[in-house]
N, C-alpha and C positions, 0 to 999 in steps of 0.2 A: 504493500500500500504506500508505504514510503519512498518506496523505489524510482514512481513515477515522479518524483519531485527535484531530482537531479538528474545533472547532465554530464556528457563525460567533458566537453569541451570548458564548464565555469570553473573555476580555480575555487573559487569560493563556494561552490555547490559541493564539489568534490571533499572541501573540508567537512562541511556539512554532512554529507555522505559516509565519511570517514566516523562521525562522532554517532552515528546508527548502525555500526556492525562492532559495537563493545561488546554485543551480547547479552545473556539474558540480563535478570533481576541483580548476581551481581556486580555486573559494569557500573550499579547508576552511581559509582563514583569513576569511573575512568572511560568515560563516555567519549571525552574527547584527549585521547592519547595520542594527542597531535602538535606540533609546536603550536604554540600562540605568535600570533599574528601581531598582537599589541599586548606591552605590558599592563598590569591591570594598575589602573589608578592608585595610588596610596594617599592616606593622609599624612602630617605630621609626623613622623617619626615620637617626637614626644608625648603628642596624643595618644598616639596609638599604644605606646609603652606605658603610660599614667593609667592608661584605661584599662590594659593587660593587667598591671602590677594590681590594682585596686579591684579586679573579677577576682583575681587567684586568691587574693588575703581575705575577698568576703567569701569565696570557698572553705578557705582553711577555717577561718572563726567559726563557720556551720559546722565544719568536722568539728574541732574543738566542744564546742557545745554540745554537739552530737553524742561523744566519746563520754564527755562528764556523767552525761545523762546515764549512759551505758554502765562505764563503770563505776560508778560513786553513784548506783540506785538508791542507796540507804543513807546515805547524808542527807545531813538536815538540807542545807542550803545548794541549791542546783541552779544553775542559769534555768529559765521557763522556755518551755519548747518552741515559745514563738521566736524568742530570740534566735534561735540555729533555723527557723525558717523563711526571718526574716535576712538573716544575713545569706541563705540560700537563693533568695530571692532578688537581693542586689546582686550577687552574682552572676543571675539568669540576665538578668538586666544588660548588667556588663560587658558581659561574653558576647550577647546578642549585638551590641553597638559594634565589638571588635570584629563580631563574624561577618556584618552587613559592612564593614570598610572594606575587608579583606577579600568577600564572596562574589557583591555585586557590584561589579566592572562595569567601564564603558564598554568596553570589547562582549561581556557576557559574564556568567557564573565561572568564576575561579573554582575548579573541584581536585585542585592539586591534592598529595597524600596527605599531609598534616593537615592541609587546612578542612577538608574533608574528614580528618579523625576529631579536628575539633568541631565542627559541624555534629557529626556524630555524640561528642560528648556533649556537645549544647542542650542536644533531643534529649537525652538520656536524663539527664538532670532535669530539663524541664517538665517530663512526663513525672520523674520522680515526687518535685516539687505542686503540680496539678493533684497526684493522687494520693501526698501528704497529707491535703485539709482534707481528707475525705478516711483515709483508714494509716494506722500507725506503723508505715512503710521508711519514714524518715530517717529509718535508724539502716537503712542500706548505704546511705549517703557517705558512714563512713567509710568506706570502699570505693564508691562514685566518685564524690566532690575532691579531691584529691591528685586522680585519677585526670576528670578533667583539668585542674589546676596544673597537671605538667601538659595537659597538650595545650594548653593558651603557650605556658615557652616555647614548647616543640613548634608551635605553628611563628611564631615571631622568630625564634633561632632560625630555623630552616624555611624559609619562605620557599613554596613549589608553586607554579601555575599551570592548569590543566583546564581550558575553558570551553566551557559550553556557553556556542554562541546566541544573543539574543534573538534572532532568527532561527532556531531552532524550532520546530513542531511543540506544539503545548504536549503533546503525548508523550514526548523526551521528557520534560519539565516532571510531570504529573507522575511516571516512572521514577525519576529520582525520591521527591518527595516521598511518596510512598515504601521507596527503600528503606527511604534512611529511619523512617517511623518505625516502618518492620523491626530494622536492625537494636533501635532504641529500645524498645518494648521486649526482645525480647536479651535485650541485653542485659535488663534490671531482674526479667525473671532468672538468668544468671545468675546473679548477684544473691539472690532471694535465693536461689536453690543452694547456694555456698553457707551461706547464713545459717538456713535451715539443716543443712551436712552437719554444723559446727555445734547446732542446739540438739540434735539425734544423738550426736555422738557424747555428750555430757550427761542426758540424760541415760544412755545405755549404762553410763559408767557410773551412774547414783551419784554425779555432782552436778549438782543443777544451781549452783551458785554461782555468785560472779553476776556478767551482762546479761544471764542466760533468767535471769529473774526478772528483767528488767525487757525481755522478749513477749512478745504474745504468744498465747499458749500454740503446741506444735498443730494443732487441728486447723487453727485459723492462718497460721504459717502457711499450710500445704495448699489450702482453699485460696491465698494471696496470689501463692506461686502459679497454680492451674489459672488463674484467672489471665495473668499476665500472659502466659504461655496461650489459652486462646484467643488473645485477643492479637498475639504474635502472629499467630501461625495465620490467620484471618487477613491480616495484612498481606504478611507472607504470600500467600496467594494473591492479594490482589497486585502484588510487586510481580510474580510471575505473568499473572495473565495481561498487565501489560508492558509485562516485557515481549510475552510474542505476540501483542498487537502494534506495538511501536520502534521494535528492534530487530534486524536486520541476520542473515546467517550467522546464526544461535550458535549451529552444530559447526561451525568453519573449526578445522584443524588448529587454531593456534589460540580459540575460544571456548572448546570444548569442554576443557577442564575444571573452566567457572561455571557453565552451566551443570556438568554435572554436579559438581558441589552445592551449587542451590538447591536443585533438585532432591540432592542426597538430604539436606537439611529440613526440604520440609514433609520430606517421608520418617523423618525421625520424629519430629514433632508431632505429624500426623498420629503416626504411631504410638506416642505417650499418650494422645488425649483419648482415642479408641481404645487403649490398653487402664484407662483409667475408666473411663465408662462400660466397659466391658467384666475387666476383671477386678476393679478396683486398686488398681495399681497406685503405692503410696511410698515415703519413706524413702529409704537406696536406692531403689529402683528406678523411682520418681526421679529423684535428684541425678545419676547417672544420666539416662534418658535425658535431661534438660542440658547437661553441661556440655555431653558428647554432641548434640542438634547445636550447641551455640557455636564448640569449638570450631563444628564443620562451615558453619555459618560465618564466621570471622574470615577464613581462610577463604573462604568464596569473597567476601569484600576486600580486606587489606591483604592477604596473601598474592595474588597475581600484583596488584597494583604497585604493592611496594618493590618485588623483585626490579619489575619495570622501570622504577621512576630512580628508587633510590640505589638498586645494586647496578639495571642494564644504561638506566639516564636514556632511558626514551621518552 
């Protein structure tokens, strides 16, 4: 369907062209592995560095507050939970100003490696932060917020450009987004299935002391993590079906790899949520099944892209 929209003779169709055969769902970061044409705009250097330094430290203060809460459940005096999600929340803030200097170019969407990982950690945290006020998931953050907090460096140390240009098909667009949601969502039930490893395994062992008192009980644990994980794999699919309504030879020889990998990922997910409604599948099994579907799913997103840009410098 795309096909009929370039030519072989435009130079600039042909990039275009170029940035529809990344492949499936996980290209929608490396969509356009093509030089750029034009450098992407920047602001200020010291802007951009005041704005970076001031996301990461209201990251770390929500860790901090986050932690207290964790481990010093039984002291009198504890920072209050809005505080770590207020200072989560400047940092959403933050990030977002650094990611829209960095992302949206006169030339198009910058989806370099770093900047694309921070892009990724942006969703992550913000999805975190959305389903904060709503159920007592905040305490994943220590893991998260941090996590993001080195890729705002990595993305300022290492500047990469890799653009998707504003003439691009809204179906391109609409593909990414939905990726990088997918990958968000179900990157926290990652997070949530490690957490929950950590609470299984204390309890097996009759110590349930410690942060582990300061956790929601394992029943509401496991119901957090499944929930995350459907609404993953829900994405998940709709990142596939338009990946093959708006991306170009899938199965090409030097693409194949990524698509299988997506695909592997979301038969694994598939599988845990059937395998939970079927046989009630909980606990190790659960958590195994979630980490092995994320790892595979990582390696379908920054796997190809990084050998590319950072080892080959294509």
């Amino acid at each position: 369907m795309i096909a009929a929209l370039y030519g072989q003779g435009d130079a600039e169709s042909s990039r275009l062209h170029a940035a529809a055969q990344g492949g499936l769902f996980p290209s929608a970061f490396d969509l356009c592995d093509y030089p750029a044409a034009t450098e992407p705009s920047r602001h200020p250097v010291d802007t951009m560095l005041i704005t970076a330094i001031a996301a990461a430290v209201c990251y770390l203060a929500a860790t901090i507050v986050i932690g207290l809460r964790l481990f010093r459940s039984g002291a009198e005096r504890l920072p209050p939970r809005l505080a770590g999600l207020l200072a989560m929340a400047a940092g959403v803030l933050l990030h977002a100003l650094l990611i829209y200097h960095n992302t949206f170019t006169a030339a198009g969407l910058n989806l370099g490696f770093f900047n694309s990982f921070s892009v990724a950690a942006w969703g992550i945290v913000a999805l975190l932060l959305a389903s904060s006020l709503g159920k007592p998931v905040e305490k994943l953050g220590l893991v998260l917020l941090p996590i993001a907090a080195l890729t705002i460096f990595l993305e300022l140390r290492f500047p990469t450009t890799r653009l998707l240009e504003d003439d691009a098909p809204s179906g391109l667009k609409i593909h990414v987004l939905i990726s990088i949601l997918a990958y968000s969502v179900l990157a926290l039930g990652s997070v949530q299935a490690l957490l929950l490893a950590v609470q299984d395994q204390h309890l097996r062992n009759r110590h349930p002391g410690g942060f582990i008192r300061a956790l929601p009980p394992l029943q509401t644990m496991e119901t957090l993590l499944f929930e995350m994980i459907g609404v993953g794999f829900f994405l998940l699919s709709l990142a596939l079906v338009t990946g093959l309504m708006f991306l170009e030879n899938i199965f090409a020889q030097h693409l194949v790899h990524k698509t299988v990998l997506a695909i592997t990922s979301w038969i694994v997910f598939g599988t845990l949520l059937w395998g939970r409604f079927r046989f009630g599948w909980r606990g190790r099994t659960a958590i195994a099944w979630t980490l092995s579907g994320f790892v595979v799913l990582m390696l379908a997103y920054f796997g190809t892209k990084a050998v590319l840009e950072l080892i080959l410098k294509r």
